[in-house]
N, C-alpha and C positions, 0 to 999 in steps of 0.2 A: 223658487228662484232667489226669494232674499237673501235664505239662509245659504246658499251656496254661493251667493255674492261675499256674505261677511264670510262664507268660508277661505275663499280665495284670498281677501284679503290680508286674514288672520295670516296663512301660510308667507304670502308675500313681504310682512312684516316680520315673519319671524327669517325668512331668507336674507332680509337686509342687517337684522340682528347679526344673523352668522356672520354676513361677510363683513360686516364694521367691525365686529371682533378680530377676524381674522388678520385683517388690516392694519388692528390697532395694535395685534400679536408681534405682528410683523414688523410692525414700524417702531414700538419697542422695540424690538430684539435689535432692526439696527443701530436705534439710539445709544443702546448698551453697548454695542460691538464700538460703534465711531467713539464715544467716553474711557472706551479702555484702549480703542490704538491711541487716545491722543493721551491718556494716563502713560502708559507705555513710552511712547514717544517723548516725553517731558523728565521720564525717568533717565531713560538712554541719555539724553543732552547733560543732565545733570551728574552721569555716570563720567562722563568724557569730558566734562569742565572738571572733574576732580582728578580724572585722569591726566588729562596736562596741564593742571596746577604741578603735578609731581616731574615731568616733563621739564616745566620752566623753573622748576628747584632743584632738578640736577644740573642746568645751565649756569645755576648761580651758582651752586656749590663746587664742580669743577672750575670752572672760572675764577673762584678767588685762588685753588690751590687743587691742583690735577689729582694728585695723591689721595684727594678725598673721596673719590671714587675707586680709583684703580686698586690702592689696598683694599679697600673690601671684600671680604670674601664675595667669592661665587657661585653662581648655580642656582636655579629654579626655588631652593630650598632654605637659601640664604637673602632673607626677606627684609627690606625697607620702605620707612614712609616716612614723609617732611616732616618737621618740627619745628617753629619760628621761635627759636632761642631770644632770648632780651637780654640776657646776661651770660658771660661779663661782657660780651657786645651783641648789638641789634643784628643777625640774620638769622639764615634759613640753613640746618642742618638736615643730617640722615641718622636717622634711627630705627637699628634691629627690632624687626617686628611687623605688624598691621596697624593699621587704624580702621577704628567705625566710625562712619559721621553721620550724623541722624539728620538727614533735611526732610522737612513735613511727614515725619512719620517713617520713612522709610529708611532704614540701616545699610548701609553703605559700607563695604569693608574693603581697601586700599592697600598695596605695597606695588614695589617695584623690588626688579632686582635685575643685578651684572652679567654679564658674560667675556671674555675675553675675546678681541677680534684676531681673524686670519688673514692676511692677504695671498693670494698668488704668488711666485716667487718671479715669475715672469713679466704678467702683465701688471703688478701690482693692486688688481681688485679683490675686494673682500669677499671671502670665499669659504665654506664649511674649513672646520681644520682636515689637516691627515698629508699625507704625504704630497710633498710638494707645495706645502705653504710655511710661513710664520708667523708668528704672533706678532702684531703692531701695538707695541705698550703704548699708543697715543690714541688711539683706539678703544676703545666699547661701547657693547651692546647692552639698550637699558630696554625691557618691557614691564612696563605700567601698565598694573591690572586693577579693577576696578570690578566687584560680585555685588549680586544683590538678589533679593527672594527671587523675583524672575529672569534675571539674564546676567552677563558679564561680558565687559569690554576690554578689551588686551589692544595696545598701544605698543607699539615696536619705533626707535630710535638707534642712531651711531650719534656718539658722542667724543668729538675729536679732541687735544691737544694741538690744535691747526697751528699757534703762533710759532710754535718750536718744532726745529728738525733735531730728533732724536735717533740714538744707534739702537738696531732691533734686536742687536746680538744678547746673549746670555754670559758667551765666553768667549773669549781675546783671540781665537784660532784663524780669526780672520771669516770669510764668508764666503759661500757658492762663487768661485771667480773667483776670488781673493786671496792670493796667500800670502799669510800674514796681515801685519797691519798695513793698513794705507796711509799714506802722508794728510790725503785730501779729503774733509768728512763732506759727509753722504750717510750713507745708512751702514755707517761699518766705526768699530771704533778704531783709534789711530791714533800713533804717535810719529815723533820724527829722531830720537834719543831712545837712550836705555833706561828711561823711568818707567815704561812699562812691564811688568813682567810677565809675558803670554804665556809663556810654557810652565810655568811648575803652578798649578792647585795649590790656595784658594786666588792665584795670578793677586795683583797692586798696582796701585797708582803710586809713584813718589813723586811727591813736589820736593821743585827745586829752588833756590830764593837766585833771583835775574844778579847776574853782576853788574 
C-alpha cells in the first residue's frame, strides 16, 4: 500500500511538471508574440513620422516656389528625399535619390516622387489621364514611400498651387468651347489685341509699352 501510495504520487508530480511546462511554453510564446506586435508596431509609427516629415517638406518646398516641384522629372523611377540645406540659406530642399536613416538599429530607406494631375474636362475632378481629361499644371500627385526589413509604408497626396488661377492650355488654339482666345481669364489663355500670336508655331507674347 505504501509503495503504491508514493507511486501515485511520484506520477502526480510528474503530471504537474508537464502541465507548468506546458504553461510556461505557452505563455512564453505569447510574450514573444505581444514583444514583437509592439516591436512591429513602434516600427510602422516610426516609418510614417518619416514618411510625413517628406510630406510637410514638399509643403514647404512648393510653397516658397511652385516650379520646385512641377519641373521635376516624373514617374515612379524618378526618386526624392528632403535635404535641410544651411547654405547659402536655411531650408528644406529635394534631392535625386533615397535616403537611409538608421533609428535604434533599424535602416529605413525613404523617397518620394511626382506624377502629374488629370482633371475631368467636365466636372473638373481629378481623374486617371486618357481621353476626356487635362492636365492641371497647379496640380500633383506626390507618394512618400518609406521600406524597411519587415514592411513598407506608401503615403499618397495632391499638392496644389491653390493661391493662383492659371491657363491649362499648352497651346493658344483656344479650348473645348472656345474658339480662339477669350477676352476673360479662366482656364484658357487670352488676349484683347494683336500681341498674341495663336496661329503660326512656336505662337508669342509681345509686350507692348502703355502710352
Amino acid at each position: 500500500m505504501f509503495l503504491n501510495h508514493r507511486g501515485q504520487i511520484l506520477i502526480e508530480l510528474l503530471l504537474v511538471v508537464a502541465i507548468t511546462a506546458v504553461i510556461a511554453g505557452l505563455a512564453a510564446q505569447m510574450i514573444g508574440v505581444s514583444l514583437r506586435s509592439v516591436q512591429i508596431s513602434g516600427r510602422e509609427t516610426i516609418a510614417k513620422n518619416l514618411a510625413e516629415e517628406m510630406m510637410e517638406t514638399v509643403r514647404a518646398v512648393s510653397g516658397e516656389k511652385w516650379h520646385n516641384i512641377y519641373l521635376l522629372n516624373k514617374s515612379q523611377t524618378n526618386t526624392y528625399y528632403p535635404v535641410h540645406q544651411t547654405t547659402p540659406v536655411d531650408k528644406w530642399v529635394l534631392q535625386a535619390g533615397q535616403e537611409n536613416v538608421i533609428i535604434g538599429g533599424v535602416t529605413y530607406t525613404r523617397y518620394l516622387y511626382f506624377e502629374n494631375a488629370y482633371r475631368d474636362e467636365i466636372t473638373e475632378k481629378i481623374t486617371p489621364s486618357g481621353t476626356g481629361t487635362y492636365e492641371d499644371p497647379s496640380t500633383q500627385k506626390m507618394a512618400a514611400i518609406v521600406t524597411w526589413n519587415e514592411g513598407l509604408i506608401t503615403l499618397n497626396d495632391y499638392f496644389s498651387r491653390w493661391p493662383n488661377e492659371t491657363a491649362i492650355q499648352s497651346a493658344w488654339f483656344g479650348a473645348i468651347g472656345v474658339a480662339g482666345p477669350v477676352t476673360n481669364f479662366g482656364y484658357d489663355f487670352f488676349t484683347d489685341d494683336a500681341n498674341l500670336d495663336y496661329n503660326t508655331p512656336p505662337w508669342s507674347i509681345t509686350l507692348r509699352r502703355e502710352q
